[in-house]
C-alpha positions in Angstrom: -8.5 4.2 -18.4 -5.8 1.7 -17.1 -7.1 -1.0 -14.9 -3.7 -2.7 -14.1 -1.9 -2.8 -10.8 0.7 -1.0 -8.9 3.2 -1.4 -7.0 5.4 0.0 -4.1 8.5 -1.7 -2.9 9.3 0.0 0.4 12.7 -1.9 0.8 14.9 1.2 -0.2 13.2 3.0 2.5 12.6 1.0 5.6 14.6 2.9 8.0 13.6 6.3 6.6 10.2 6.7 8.7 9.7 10.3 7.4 9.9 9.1 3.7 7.2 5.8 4.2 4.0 7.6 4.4 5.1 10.3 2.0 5.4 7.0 -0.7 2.4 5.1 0.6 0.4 8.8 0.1 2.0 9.1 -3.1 1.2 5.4 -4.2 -2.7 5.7 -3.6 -2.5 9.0 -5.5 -1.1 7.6 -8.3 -3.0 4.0 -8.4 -6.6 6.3 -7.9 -5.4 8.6 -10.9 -4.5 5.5 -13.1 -7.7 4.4 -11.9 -5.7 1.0 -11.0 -7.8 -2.2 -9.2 -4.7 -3.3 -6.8 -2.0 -1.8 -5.2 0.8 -3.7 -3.9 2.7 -3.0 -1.6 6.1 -4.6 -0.9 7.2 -4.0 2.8 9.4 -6.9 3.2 9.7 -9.6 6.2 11.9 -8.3 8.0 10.6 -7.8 12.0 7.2 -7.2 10.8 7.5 -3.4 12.0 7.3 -1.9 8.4 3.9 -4.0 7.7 2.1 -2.9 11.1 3.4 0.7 9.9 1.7 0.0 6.9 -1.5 -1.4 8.1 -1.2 1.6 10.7 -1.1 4.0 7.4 -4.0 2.3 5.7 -6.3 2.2 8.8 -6.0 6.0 9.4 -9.2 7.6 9.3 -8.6 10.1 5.9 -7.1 7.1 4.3 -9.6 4.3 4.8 -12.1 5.9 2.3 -9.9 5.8 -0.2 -9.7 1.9 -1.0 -12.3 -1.1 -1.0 -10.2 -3.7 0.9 -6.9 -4.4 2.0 -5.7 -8.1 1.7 -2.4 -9.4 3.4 -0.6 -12.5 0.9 -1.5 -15.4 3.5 2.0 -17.0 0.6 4.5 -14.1 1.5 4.2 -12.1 4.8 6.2 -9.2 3.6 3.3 -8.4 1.0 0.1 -6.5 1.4 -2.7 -5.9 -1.8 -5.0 -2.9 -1.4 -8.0 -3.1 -3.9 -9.9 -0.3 -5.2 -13.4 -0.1 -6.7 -14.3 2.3 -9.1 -18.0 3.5 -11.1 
């Protein structure tokens, strides 16, 4: 059982709205399977609109049970840390 991180890096996407929740989805699947304790997830600077999409993403209802807490880097705005707790 792998207690490392993950990450995402949603720079290659940012303009592809139809693609961004299909990886953030994807992400969580594969940091619960790995049974990982952080997620990271990479959504650059930029305007900020890719982060609130994000948080938008990780405050939905279905998703929200899913993770412990979400931190956002107070060091690098274009970075956000979802940590998991597992039994």
């Amino acid at each position: 059982m792998s207690r490392k991180s993950h990450k995402l890096d949603l720079h290659p996407i940012y303009n592809q709205g139809d693609k961004i929740d299909a990886a953030l989805e994807n992400a969580m699947d594969e940091a619960e399977e790995a049974k990982a304790r952080e997620l990271e997830i990479i959504c650059g600077k930029g305007s900020g609109q890719l982060k609130k999409r994000v948080l938008r993403f990780l405050d939905r209802k279905d998703i929200r049970g899913r993770y412990n807490r979400i931190k956002k880097d107070p060091d690098n705005f274009g970075r956000v840390f979802i940590y998991f707790k597992w039994k």
